[in-house]
N, CA, C and O atoms as CSV, one atom per row, in Angstrom:
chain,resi,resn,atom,element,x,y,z
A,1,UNK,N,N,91.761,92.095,105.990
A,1,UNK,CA,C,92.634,91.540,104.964
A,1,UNK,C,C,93.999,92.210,105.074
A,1,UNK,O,O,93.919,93.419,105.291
A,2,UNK,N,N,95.673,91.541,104.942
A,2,UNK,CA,C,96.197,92.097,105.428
A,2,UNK,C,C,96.790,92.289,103.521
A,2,UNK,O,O,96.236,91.694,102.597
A,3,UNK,N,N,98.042,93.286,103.341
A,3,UNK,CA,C,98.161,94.041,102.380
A,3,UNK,C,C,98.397,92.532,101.535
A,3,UNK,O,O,97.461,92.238,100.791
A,4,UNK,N,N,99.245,91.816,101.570
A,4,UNK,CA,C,99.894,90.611,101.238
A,4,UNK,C,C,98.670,90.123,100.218
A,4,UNK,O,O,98.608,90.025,98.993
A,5,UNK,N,N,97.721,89.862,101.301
A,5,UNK,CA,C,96.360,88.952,100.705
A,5,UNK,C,C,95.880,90.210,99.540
A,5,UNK,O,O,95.605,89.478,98.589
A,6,UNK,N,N,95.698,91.197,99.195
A,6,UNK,CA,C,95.142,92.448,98.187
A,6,UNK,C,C,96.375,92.149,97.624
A,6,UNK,O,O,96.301,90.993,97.208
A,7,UNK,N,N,97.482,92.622,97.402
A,7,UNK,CA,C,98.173,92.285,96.635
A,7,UNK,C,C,98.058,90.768,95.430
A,7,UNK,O,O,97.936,90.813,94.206
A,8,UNK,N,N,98.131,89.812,96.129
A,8,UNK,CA,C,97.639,88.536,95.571
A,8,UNK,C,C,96.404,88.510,94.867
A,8,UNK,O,O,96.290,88.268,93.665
A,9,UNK,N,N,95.340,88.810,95.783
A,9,UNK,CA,C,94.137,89.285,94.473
A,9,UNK,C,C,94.412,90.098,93.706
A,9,UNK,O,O,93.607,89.988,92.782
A,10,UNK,N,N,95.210,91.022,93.484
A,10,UNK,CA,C,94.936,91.922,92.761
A,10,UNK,C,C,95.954,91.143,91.733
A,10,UNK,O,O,95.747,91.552,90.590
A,11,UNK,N,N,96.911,90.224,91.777
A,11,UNK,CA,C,97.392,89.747,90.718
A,11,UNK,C,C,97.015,88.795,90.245
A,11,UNK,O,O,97.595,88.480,89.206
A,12,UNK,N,N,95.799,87.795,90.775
A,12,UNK,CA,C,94.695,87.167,89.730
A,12,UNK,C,C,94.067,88.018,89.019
A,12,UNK,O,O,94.073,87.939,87.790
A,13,UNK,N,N,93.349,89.080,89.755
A,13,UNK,CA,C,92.350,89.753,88.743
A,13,UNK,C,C,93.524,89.968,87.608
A,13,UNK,O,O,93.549,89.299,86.574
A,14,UNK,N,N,94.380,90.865,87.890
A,14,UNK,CA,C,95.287,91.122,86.374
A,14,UNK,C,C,95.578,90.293,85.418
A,14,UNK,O,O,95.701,90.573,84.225
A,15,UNK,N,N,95.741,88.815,86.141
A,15,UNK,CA,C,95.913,87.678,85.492
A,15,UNK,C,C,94.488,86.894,84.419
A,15,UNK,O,O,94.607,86.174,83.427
A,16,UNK,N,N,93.399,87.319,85.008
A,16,UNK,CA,C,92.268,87.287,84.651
A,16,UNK,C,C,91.975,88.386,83.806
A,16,UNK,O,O,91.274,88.082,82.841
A,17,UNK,N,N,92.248,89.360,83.874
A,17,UNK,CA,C,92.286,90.429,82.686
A,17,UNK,C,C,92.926,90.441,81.533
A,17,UNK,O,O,92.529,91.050,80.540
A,18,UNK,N,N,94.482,89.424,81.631
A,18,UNK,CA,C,94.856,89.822,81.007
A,18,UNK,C,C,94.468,88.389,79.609
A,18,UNK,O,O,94.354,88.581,78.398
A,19,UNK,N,N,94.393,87.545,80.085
A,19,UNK,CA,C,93.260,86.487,78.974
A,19,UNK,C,C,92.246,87.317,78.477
A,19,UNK,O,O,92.101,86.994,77.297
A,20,UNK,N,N,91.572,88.100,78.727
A,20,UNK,CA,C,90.506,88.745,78.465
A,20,UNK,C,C,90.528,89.018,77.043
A,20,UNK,O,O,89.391,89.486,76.998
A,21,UNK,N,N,91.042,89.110,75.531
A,21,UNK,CA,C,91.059,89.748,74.517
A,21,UNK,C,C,90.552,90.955,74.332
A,21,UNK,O,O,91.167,91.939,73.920
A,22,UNK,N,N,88.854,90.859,74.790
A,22,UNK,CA,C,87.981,92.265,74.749
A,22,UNK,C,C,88.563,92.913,75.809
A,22,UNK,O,O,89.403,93.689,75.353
A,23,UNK,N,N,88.523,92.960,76.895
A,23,UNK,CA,C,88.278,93.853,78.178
A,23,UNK,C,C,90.003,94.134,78.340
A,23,UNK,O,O,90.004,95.254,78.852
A,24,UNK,N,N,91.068,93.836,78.225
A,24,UNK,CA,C,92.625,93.759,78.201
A,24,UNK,C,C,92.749,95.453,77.688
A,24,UNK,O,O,93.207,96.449,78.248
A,25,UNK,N,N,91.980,95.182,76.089
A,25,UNK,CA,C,92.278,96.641,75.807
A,25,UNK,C,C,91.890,97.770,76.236
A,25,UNK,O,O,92.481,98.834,76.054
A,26,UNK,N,N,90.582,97.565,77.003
A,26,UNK,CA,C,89.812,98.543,77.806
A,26,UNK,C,C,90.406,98.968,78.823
A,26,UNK,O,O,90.062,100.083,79.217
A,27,UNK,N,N,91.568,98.178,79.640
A,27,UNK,CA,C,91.856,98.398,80.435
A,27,UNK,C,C,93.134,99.138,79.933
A,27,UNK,O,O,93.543,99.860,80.842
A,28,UNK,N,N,93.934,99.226,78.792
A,28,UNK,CA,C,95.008,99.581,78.881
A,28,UNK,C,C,94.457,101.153,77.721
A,28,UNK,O,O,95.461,101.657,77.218
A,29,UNK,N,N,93.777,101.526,77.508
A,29,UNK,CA,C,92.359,103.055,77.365
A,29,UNK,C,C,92.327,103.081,78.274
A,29,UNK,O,O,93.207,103.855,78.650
A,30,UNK,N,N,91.751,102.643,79.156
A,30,UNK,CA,C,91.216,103.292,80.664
A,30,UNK,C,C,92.547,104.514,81.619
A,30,UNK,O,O,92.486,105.651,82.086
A,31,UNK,N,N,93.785,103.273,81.489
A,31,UNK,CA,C,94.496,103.567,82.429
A,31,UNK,C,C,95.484,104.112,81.971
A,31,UNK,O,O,96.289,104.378,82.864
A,32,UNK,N,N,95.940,104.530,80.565
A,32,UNK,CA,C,97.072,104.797,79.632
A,32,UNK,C,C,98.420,103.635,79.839
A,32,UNK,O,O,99.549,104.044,79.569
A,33,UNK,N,N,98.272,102.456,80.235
A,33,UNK,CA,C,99.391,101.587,80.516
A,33,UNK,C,C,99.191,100.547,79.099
A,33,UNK,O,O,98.163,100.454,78.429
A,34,UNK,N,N,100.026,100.078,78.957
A,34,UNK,CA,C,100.411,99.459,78.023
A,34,UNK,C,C,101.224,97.858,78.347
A,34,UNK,O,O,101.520,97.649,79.523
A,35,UNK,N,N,101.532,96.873,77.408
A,35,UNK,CA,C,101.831,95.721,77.797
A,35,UNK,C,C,103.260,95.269,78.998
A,35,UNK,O,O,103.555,94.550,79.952
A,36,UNK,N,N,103.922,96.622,77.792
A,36,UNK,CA,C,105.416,96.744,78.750
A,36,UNK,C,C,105.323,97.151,79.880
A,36,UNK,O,O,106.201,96.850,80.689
A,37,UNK,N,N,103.706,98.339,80.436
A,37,UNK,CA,C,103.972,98.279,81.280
A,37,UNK,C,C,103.188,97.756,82.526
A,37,UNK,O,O,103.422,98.012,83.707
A,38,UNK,N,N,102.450,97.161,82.130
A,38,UNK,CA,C,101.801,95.547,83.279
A,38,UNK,C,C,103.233,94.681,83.336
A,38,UNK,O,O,103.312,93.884,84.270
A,39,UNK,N,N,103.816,94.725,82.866
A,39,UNK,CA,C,105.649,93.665,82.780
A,39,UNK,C,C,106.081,94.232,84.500
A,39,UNK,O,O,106.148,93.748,85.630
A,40,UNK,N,N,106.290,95.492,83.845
A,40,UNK,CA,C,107.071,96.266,84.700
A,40,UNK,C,C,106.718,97.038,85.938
A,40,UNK,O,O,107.468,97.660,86.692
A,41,UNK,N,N,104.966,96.808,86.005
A,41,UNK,CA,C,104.261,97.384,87.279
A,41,UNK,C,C,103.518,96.261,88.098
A,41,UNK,O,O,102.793,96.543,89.052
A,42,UNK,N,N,103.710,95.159,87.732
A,42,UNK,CA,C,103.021,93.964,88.402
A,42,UNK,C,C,103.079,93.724,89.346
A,42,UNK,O,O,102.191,92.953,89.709
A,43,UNK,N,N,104.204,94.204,90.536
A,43,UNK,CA,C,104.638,94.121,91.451
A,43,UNK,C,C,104.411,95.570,92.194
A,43,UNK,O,O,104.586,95.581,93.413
A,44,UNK,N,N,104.142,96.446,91.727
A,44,UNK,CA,C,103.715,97.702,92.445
A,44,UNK,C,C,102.363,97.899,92.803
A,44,UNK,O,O,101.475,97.895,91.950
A,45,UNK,N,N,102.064,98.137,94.457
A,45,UNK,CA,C,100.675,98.250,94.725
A,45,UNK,C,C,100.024,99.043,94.132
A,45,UNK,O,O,98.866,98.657,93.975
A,46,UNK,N,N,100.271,100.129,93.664
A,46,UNK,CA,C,99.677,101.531,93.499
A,46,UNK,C,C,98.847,100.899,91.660
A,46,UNK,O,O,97.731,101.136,91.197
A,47,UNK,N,N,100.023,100.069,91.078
A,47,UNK,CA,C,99.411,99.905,89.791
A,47,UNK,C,C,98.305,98.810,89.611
A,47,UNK,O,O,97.436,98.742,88.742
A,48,UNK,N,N,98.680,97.611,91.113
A,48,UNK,CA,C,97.457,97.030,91.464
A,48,UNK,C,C,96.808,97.173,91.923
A,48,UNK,O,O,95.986,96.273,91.745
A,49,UNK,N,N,96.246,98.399,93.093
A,49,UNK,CA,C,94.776,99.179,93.145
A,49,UNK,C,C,93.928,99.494,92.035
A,49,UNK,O,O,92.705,99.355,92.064
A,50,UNK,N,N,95.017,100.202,90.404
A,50,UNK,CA,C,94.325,100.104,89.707
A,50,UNK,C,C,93.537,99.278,88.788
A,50,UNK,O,O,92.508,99.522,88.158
A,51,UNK,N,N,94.481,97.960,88.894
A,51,UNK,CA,C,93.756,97.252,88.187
A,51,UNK,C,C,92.037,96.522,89.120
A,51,UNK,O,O,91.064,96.016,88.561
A,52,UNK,N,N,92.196,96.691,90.222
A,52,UNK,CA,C,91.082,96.533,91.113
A,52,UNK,C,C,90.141,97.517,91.225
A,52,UNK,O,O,89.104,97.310,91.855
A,53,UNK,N,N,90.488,99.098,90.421
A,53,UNK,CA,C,89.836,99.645,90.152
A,53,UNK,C,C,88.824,99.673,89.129
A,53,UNK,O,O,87.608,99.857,89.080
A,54,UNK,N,N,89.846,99.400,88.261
A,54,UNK,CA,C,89.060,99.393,87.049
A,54,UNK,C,C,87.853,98.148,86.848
A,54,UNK,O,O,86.734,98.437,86.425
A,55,UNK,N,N,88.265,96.644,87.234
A,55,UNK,CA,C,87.230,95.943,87.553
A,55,UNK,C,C,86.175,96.370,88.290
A,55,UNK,O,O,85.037,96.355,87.819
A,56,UNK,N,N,86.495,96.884,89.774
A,56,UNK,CA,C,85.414,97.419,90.124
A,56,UNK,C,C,84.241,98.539,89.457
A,56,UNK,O,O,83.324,98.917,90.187
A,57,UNK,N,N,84.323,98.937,88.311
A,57,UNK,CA,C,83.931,99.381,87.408
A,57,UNK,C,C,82.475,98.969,87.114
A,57,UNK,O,O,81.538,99.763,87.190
A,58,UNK,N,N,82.360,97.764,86.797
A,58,UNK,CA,C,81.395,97.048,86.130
A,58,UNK,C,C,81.174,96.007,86.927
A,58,UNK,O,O,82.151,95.261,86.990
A,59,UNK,N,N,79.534,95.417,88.056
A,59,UNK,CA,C,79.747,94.210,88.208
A,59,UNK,C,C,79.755,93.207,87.644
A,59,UNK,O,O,80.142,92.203,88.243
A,60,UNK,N,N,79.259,93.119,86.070
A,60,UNK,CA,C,79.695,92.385,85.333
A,60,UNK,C,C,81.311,91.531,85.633
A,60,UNK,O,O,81.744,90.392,85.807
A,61,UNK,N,N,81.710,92.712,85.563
A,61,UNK,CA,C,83.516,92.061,85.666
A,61,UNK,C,C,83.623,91.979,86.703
A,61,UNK,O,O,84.512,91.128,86.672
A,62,UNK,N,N,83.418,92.203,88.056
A,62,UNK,CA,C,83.070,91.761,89.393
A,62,UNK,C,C,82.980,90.348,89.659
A,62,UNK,O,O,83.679,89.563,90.301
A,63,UNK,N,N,81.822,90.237,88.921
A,63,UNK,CA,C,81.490,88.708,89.153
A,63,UNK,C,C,81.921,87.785,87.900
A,63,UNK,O,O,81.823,86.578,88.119
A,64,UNK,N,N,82.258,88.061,86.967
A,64,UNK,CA,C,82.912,87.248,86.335
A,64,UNK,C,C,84.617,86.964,86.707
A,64,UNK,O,O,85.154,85.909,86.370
A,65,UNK,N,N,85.107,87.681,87.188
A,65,UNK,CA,C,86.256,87.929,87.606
A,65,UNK,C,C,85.947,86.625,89.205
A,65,UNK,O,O,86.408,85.497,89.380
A,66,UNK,N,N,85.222,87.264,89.871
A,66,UNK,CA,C,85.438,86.223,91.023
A,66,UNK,C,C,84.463,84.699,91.016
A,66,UNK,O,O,84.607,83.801,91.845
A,67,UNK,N,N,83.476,84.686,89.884
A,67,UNK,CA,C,83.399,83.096,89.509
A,67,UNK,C,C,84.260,82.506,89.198
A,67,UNK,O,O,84.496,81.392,89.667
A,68,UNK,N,N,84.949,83.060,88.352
A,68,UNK,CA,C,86.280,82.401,87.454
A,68,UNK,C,C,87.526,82.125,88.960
A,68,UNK,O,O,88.231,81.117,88.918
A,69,UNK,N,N,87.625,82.872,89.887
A,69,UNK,CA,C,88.898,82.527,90.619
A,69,UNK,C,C,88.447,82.022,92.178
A,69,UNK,O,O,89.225,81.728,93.085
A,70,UNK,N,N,86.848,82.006,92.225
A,70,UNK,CA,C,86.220,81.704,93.120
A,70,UNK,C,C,86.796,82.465,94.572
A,70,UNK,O,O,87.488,81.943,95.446
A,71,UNK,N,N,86.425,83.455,94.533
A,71,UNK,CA,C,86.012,84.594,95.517
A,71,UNK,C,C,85.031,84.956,96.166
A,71,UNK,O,O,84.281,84.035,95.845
A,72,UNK,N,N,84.457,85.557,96.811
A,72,UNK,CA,C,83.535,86.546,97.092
A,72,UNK,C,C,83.094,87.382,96.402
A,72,UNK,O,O,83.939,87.737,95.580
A,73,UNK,N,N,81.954,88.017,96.290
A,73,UNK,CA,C,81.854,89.148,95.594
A,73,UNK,C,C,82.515,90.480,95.973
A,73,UNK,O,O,83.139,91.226,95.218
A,74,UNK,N,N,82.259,90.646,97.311
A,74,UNK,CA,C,82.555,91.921,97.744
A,74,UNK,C,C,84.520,91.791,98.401
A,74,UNK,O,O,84.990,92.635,99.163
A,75,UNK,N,N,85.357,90.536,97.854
A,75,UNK,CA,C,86.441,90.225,98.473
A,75,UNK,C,C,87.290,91.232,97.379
A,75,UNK,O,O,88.047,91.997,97.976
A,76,UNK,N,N,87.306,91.364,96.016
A,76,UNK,CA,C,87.476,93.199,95.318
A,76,UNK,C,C,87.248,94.600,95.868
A,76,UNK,O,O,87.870,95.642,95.659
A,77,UNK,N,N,86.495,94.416,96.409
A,77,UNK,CA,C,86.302,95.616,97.378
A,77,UNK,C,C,87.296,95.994,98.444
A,77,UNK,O,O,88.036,96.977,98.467
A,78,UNK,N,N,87.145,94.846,99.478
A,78,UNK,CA,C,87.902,94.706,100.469
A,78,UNK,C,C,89.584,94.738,99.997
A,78,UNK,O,O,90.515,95.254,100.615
A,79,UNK,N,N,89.605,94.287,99.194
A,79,UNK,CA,C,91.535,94.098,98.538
A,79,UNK,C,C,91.612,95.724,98.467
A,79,UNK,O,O,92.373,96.404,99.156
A,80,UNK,N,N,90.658,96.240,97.479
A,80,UNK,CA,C,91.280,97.568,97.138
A,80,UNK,C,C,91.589,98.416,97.945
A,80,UNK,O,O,92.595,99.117,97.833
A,81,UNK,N,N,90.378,98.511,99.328
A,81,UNK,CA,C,90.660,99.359,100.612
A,81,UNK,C,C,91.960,98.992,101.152
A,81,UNK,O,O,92.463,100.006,101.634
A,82,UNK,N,N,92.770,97.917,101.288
A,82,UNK,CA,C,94.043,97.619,101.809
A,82,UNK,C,C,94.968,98.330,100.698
A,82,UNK,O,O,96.056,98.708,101.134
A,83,UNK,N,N,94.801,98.491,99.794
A,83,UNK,CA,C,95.733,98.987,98.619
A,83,UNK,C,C,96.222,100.243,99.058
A,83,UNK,O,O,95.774,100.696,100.111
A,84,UNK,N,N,97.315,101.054,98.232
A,84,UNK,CA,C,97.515,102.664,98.420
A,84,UNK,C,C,96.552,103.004,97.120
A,84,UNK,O,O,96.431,102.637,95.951
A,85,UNK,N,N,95.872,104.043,98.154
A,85,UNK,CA,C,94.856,104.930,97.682
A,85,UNK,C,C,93.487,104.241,98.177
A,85,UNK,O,O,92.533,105.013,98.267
A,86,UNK,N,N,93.271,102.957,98.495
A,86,UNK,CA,C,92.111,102.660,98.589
A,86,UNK,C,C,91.245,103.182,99.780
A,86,UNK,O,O,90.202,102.572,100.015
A,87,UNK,N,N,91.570,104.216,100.526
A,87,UNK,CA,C,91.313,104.534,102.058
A,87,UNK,C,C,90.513,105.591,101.204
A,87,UNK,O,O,89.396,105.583,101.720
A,88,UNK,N,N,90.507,106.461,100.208
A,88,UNK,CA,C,89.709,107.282,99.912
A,88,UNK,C,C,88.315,107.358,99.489
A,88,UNK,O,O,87.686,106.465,98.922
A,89,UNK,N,N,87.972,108.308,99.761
A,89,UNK,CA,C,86.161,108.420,99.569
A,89,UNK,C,C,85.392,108.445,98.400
A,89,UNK,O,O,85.241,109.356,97.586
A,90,UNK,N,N,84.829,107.075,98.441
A,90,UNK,CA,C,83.925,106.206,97.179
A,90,UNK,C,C,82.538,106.624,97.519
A,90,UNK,O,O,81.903,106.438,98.557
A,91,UNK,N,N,82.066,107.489,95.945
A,91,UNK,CA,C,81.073,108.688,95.647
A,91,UNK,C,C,79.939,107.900,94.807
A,91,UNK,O,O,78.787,108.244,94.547
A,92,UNK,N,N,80.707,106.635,94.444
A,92,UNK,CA,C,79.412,105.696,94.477
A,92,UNK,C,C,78.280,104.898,95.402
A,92,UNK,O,O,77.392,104.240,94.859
């Protein structure tokens, strides 16, 4: 997957998060970011690894996330490893 294509997923999932009512706020607890600043980081990889992080979290949100935009399951996975930071060692 080249960075382009992770990038792009990673701005459905956000886009898909951010309809979310319940899970929106979880994510902005999780990560200390706030509305202004998904505005203002939407375009930065580093803040969209995290939001591919944090889905990856739960497969719940895994797979609801990629029924809804019709994906793969494991195509979250693959995005995040192209991301910065995603090259590091997953202890799950």
């Amino acid at each position: 997957m080249k960075r382009e294509s992770a990038e792009t997923l990673a701005l459905e999932a956000l886009t898909w998060l951010a309809r979310d009512d319940e899970l929106l706020p979880m994510f902005f607890n999780a990560t200390g970011t706030s509305a202004d600043d998904v505005r203002e980081r939407a375009q930065d990889p580093v803040f969209l690894g995290s939001v591919l992080d944090f889905i990856l979290m739960d497969d719940a949100w895994i797979t609801a996330f990629c029924d809804a935009a019709g994906h793969p399951y494991e195509r979250p996975m693959t995005a995040r490893g192209v991301l910065p930071g995603g090259d590091l060692p997953h202890w799950t």
